[in-house]
C-alpha positions in Angstrom: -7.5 5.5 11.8 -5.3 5.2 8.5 -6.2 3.7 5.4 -3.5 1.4 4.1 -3.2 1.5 0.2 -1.5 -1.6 -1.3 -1.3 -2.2 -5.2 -3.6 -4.9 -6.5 -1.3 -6.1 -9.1 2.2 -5.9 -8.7 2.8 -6.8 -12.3 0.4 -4.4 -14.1 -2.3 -4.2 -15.3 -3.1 -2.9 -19.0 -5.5 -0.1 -18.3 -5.2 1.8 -14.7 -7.0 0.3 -12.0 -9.8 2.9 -10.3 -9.0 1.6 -6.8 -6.5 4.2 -6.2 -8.5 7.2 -6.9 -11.4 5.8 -4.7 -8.9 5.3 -1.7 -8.0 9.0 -1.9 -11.2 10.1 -2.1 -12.6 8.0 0.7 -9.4 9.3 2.9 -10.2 12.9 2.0 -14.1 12.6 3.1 -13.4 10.5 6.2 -10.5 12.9 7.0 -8.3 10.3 7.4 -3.9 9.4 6.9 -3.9 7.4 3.3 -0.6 5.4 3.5 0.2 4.3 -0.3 2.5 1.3 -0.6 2.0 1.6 -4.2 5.6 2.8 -5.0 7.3 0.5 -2.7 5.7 -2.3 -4.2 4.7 -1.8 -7.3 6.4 -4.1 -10.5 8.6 -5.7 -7.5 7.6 -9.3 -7.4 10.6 -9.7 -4.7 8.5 -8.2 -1.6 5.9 -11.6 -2.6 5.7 -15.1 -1.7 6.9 -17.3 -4.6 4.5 -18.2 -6.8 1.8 -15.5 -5.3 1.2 -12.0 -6.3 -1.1 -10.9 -3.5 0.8 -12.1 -0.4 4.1 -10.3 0.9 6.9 -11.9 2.4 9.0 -11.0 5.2 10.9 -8.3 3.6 7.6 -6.6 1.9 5.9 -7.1 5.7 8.5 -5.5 7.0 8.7 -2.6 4.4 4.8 -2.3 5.6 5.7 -2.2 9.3 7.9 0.9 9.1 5.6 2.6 6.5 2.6 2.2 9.1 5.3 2.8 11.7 6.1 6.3 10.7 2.7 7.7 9.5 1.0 6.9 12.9 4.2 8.4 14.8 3.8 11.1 12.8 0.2 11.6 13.8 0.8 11.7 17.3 3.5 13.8 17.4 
């Protein structure tokens, strides 16, 4: 398994979000490949659909893709 890490607010947010942390945590107990997207995507509204800050469009899918790609090759190399 790999956990996939994606920013939950591309824009921002005043005081840092806790969700991180947690994600790394739960990867180290469950001994498991943590793939963070957050520097890919973070303050880059042009990997998501117009008008929506949650949902990534066919260049931030496909920045995804390769990220997963590579991690999982990696792991069963």
């Amino acid at each position: 398994p790999v956990l996939l890490s994606l920013p939950d607010n591309f824009q921002g947010a005043t005081r840092e979000s806790p969700i991180p942390k947690i994600k790394g945590e739960v990867a180290d107990e469950l001994k498991v490949t943590l793939v963070d997207m957050s520097p890919e995507f973070l303050h880059r509204k042009e990997f998501y659909l117009d008008a929506d800050p949650v949902h990534f469009n066919v260049p931030g899918n496909e920045i995804i893709a390769r990220k997963l790609f590579e991690s999982i090759s990696a792991l069963i190399q």
